[in-house]
C-alpha positions, -999 to 999 in steps of 0.1 A, spaced: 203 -109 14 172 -118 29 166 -108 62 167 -145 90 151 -141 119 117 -146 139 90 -121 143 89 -122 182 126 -112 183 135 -86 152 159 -60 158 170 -59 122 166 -25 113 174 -12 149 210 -27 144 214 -25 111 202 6 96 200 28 126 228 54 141 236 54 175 219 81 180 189 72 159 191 35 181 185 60 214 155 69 202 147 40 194 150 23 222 134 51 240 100 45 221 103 6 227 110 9 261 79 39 268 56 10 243 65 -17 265 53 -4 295 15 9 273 25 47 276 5 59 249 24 93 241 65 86 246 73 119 227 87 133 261 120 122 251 147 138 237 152 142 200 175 174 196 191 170 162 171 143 145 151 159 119 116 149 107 128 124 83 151 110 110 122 106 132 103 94 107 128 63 97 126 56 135 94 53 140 92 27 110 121 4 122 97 6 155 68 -9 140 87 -33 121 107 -46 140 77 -49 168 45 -61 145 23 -58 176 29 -21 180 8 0 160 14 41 150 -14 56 150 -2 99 153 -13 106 114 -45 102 126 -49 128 152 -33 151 137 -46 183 124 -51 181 85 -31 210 76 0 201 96 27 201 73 54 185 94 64 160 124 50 172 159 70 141 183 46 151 208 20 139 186 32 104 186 4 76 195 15 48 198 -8 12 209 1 -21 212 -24 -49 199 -17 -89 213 17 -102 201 17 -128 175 12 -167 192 38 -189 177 15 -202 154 6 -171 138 49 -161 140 50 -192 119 23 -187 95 37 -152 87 78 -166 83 58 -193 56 44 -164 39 76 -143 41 98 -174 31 68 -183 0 76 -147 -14 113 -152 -8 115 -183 -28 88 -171 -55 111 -136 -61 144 -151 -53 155 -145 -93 137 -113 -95 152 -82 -96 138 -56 -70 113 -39 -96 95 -72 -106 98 -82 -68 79 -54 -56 55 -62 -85 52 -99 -70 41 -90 -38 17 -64 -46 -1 -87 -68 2 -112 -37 -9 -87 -11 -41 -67 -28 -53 -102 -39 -49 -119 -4 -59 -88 20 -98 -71 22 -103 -36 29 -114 -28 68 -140 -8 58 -156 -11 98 -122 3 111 -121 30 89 -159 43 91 -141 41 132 -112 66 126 -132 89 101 -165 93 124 -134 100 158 -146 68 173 -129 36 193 -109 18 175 -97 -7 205 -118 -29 188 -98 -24 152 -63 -22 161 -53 -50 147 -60 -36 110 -34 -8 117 -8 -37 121 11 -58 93 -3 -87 122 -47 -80 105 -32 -81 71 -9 -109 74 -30 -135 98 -66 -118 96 -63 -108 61 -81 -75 69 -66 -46 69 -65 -6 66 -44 14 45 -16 16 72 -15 -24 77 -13 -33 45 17 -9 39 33 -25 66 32 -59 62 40 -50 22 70 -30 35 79 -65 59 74 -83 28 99 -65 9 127 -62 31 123 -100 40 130 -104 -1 156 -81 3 147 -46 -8 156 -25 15 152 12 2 119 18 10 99 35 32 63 43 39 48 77 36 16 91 55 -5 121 41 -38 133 41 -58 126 13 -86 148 21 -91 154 59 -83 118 63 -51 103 76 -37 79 48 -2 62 36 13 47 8 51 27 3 78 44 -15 104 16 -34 137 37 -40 160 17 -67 191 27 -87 199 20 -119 221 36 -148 204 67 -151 198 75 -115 179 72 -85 143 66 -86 109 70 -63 80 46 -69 51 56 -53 31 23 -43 -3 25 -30 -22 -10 -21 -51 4 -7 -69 12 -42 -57 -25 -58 -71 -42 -24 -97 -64 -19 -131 -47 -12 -166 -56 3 -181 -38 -29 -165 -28 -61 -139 -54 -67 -161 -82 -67 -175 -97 -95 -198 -123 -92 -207 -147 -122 -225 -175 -121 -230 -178 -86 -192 -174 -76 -173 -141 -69 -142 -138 -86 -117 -107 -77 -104 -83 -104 -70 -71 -94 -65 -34 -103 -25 -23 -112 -32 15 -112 -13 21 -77 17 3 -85 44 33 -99 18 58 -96 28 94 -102 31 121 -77 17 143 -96 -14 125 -101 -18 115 -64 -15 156 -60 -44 160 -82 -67 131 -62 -60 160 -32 -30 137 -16 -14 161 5 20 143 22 29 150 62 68 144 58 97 127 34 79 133 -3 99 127 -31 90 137 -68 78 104 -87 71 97 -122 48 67 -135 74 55 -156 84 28 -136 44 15 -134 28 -10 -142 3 3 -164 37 21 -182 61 -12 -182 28 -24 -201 23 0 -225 -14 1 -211 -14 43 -210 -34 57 -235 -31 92 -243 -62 93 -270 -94 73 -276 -87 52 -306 -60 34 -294 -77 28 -264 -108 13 -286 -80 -9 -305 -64 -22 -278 -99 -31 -259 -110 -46 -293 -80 -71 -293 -84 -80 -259 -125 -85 -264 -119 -118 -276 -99 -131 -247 -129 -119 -226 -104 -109 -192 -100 -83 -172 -88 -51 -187 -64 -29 -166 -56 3 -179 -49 42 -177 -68 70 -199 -53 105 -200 -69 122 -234 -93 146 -234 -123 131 -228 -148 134 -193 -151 106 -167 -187 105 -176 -178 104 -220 -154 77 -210 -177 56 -195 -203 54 -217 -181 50 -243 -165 20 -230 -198 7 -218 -212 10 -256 -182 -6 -269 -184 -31 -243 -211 -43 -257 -202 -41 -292 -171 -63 -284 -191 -87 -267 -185 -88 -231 -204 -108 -211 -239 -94 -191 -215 -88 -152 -190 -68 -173 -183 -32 -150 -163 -9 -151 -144 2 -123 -129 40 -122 -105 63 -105 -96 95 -125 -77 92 -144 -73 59 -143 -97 28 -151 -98 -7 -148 -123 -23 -170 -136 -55 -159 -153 -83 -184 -153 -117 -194 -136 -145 -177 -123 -130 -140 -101 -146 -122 -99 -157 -84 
């Protein structure tokens, strides 16, 4: 059932997913927030282990949009678990009513657009909603990578930038997707910092159950968001957005080998819950990559896709350039890459 209840006033998860012991802390946090401390890991937290603390500090910031967790970021790079006394903790302005409202319509839109879905195809929904709808911060970012102020940017670490300022940083978008989900009613989930590189990142974790099992589903936005560059695509005079599905189900092991290293809570994940593999849009050698781009020349749209054969980043490209052209794409066509996944972009993009 979906979650009822306005924005200014959640205590959902606190009293509903929380032990008593878990709700001490808590409360502790709120209470050392509320009053703009900016480091409440003085309190007590004998017997809660890291992914305790963990699942604490995300009913915190969910249930309090206008808080903001910001300790992944100064944290050392090769810190392998939870330091409480690292906690850092900011609060940016509380949503007005207006803005409360605009968010409950957006919550209540995806609640009414998933309502038949099951929690695979929901999560599907709203990431499709989300990387369309919310730009990268690239200004906060260059902020936290250069060590700088980010007083200025704080409200790109919240679900409240991505949400009402449709702007947002890697841990703002994860939130308001994690809000997003639980108001549709998927409540295993969680959201996982990690380092990729020497810079503080995270990602949202989906865990569902069906006949053979549990499962992890590793979800991460911020490569299918909106960007200043590189996502664009203007024809004609207007720019038109070409969604990338690479992050949705993407595997752990392949996040390993773009140098993600995780901070706490990381479960093994395979892609086979993905998009790419629910669409049979993994190709594991060249030709039936070439056949599959050839059928889908003629519909001139965007191509999303995942390449693991032999072949270099560099081969692959100007291979699919060359055929590209060969097929017929139009002038703007580019081709947009991650190893080892691409996204190739032509013909008739869409908003």
């Amino acid at each position: 059932m979906a979650i009822d209840t306005h924005l200014d006033n959640i205590q959902y998860l606190r009293n509903n997913t929380l032990t008593p012991e878990e709700r001490r802390m808590y409360d502790a946090f709120t209470s050392a927030i509320t009053r703009r401390s900016s480091r409440p890991g003085y309190y007590s937290h004998e017997g809660l282990d890291n992914d305790t603390i963990n699942k604490v500090i995300q009913a915190v910031v969910l249930d309090n949009p206008q808080f903001v967790e910001i300790n992944f970021f100064k944290r050392r790079g090769d810190a392998a678990q939870v330091n409480i006394d690292d906690l850092n903790f900011f609060k940016v302005d509380a949503p007005s009513r207006q803005d409360t409202k605009r968010i409950e319509n957006i919550a209540n839109k995806m609640v009414q657009e998933t309502k038949k879905m099951n929690d695979l195809d929901k999560a599907m929904h709203i990431f499709k909603y989300l990387a369309k709808m919310v730009t990268y911060d690239l200004k906060a970012y260059d902020k936290v990578a250069k060590g700088q102020n980010i007083n200025d940017y704080l409200s790109s670490f919240s679900m409240i930038g991505a949400l009402i300022n449709k702007k947002a940083v890697c841990q703002g978008i994860s939130l308001a997707y994690e809000y997003l989900l639980i108001k549709c009613g998927f409540k295993n989930t969680y959201i996982q910092p990690c380092f990729v590189g020497e810079v503080g990142h995270c990602f949202n974790v989906l865990i569902i159950n069906d006949e053979n099992g549990e499962h992890y589903i590793n979800v991460d936005l911020t490569f299918s968001m909106r960007r200043p560059t590189a996502s664009y695509i203007t024809y004609n005079g207007r720019e038109f957005f070409v969604q990338n599905m690479w992050g949705f189900g993407i595997s752990s092991k392949v996040l390993e080998s773009l140098n993600y290293r995780m901070m706490y809570q990381s479960n093994p994940a395979d892609d086979s819950y993905s998009y790419l593999r629910r669409n049979n849009l993994i190709f594991n050698d060249f030709p039936s990559l070439r056949q599959y781009i050839k059928r889908q020349a003629n519909k001139h749209g965007a191509l999303t896709f995942s390449y693991q054969g032999t072949y270099s980043d560099r081969e692959m490209q100007n291979m699919l350039i060359k055929l590209a052209e060969l097929q017929g794409f139009k002038a703007e066509t580019q081709l947009l890459s991650i190893p080892p996944f691409y996204c190739y972009c032509g013909g008739d993009y869409y908003d």
